[in-house]
N, C-alpha and C positions, 0 to 999 in steps of 0.2 A: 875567480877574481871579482867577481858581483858582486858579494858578497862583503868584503871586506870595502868597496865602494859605498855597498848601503850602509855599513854603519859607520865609514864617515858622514856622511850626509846626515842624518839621523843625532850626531856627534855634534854639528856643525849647527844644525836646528835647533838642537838644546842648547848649543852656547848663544845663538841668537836671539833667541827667547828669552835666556837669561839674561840678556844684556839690555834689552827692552826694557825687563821691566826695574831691572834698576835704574835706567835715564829714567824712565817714566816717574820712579818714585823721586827723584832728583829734581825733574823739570814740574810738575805737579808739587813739590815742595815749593820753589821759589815761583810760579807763575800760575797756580790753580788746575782743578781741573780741568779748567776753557782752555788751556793751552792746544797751539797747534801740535797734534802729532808727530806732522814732518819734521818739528826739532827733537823728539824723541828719535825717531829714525834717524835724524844725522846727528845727535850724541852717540847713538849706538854702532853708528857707522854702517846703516845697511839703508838699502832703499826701502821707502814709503811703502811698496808690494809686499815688501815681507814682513814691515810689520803687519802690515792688514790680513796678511796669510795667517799670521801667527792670531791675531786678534780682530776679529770683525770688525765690529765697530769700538766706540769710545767705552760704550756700556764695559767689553766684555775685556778691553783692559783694564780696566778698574776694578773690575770683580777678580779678574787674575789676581792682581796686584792686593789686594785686599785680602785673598783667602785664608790668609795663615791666620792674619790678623783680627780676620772672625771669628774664628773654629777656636781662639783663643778668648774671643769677649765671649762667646755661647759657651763655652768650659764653664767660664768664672760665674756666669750667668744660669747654669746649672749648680753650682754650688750654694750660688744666694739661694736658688729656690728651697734647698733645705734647712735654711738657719734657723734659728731660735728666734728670732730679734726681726721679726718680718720687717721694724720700722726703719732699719738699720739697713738691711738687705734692701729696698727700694730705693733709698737715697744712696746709698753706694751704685748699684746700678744706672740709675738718673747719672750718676757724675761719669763712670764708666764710660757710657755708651754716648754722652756731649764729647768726652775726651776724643774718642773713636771719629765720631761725625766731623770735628773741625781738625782731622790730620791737614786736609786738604782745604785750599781755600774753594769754597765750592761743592763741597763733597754734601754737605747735607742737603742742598737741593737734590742733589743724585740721588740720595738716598729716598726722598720722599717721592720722586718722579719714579722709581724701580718699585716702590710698594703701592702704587698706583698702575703700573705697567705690568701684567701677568707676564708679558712678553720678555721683558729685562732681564737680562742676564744678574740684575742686585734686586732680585725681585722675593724670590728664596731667600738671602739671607736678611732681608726687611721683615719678611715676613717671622722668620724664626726673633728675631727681635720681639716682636710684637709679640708673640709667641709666648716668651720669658717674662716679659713686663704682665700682660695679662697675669700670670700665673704670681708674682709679685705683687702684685694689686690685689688679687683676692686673700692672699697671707694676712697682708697687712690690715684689711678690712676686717677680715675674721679676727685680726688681734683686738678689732680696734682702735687704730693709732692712724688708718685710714678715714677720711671723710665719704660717707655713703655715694654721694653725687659725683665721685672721680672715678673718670672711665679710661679706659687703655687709649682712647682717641685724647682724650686729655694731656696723657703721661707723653705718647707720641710727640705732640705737638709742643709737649715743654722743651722736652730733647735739643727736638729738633729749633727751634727758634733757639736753644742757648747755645747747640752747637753754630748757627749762623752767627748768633753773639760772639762769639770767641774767637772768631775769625778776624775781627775790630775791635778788640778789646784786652788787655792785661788778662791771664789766664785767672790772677787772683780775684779779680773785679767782676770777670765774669762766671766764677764759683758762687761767689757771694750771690750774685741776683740768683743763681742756680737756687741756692739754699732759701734766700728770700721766698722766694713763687713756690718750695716744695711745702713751706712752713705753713702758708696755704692752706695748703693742701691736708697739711696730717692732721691730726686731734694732738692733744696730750697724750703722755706719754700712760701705759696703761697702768693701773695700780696692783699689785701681786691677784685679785682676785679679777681682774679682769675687767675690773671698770674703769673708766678714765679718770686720771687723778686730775683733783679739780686745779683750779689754776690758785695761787697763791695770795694772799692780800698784798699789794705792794705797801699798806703802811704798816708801821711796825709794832 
């Protein structure tokens, strides 16, 4: 008779856990990541114990709640790193991973606070970020179409300030300054032999 006791219970856990974390992606939608917990707990209709059983702290719901959602931008982020077109593959990813950081209102400070914090349960997947971008940045540089002086702390810090941008701003508005600050950043575009094509007369 145990037996079939523990896996309801077990049953019971899973469906709790699941229901967490979808208040959680519901109340984190409309209120930030700052929101109280306890309104997660009583959307899901269980006491404030079990979510913390299920989840320590704030960190380590959010990195729950996150995981698919990564293993999916480091997929896509592994494929940029093969492209042909490193200049292409950078700015895609820059757009990428703003998109990712302003799911939540809030969430890119989380994000910079976990790749600062070895401790952090978003600390791993900051770091695989960083990881990816690195590895993007030196493409690009080797094509060329990168500016020598741009560093992976560079790339970071645009991300991250455009995903904070996005969070107060029109998605479209806040592409644009994205594109604006990577334009910056790249050279022209390369010339079949690998040099930079030069820039164009504007008179005619």
């Amino acid at each position: 008779m145990a037996l079939p006791r523990q896996r309801r219970l077990r049953a019971d856990a899973r469906r709790n856990r699941d229901r967490l974390l979808a208040e959680a992606d519901a109340v984190f939608r409309q209120e930030g990541t700052g929101a109280p917990l306890v309104s997660v707990a009583r959307r899901a209709g269980v006491a404030i114990g079990t979510l913390y059983g299920h989840f320590p702290n704030r960190r380590a719901l959010i990195g729950s709640l996150l995981r698919e959602r990564n293993e999916a931008l480091f997929e896509y982020g592994q494929v940029l790193r093969t492209s042909s077109a490193p200049r292409q593959a950078l700015t895609r990813w820059v757009h990428a991973v703003v998109e990712h950081g302003a799911a939540y209102q809030g969430l890119a400070a989380v994000f910079a606070d976990g790749l600062d914090d070895p401790d952090s349960e978003l600390h791993s997947p900051c770091v695989r970020m960083n990881d990816i971008s690195d590895a993007l940045i030196v493409n690009a540089r080797a094509d060329g179409t990168l500016r020598g002086d741009v560093t992976g702390v560079d790339v970071f810090a645009l991300m991250n300030a455009a995903a904070r941008t996005r969070e107060h701003l029109p998605p479209e508005q806040a592409d644009r300054l994205v594109a604006l600050t990577l334009d910056g950043m790249l050279t022209q575009a390369p010339c079949s032999d690998g040099t930079a094509e030069p820039e164009r007369s504007r008179n005619p």
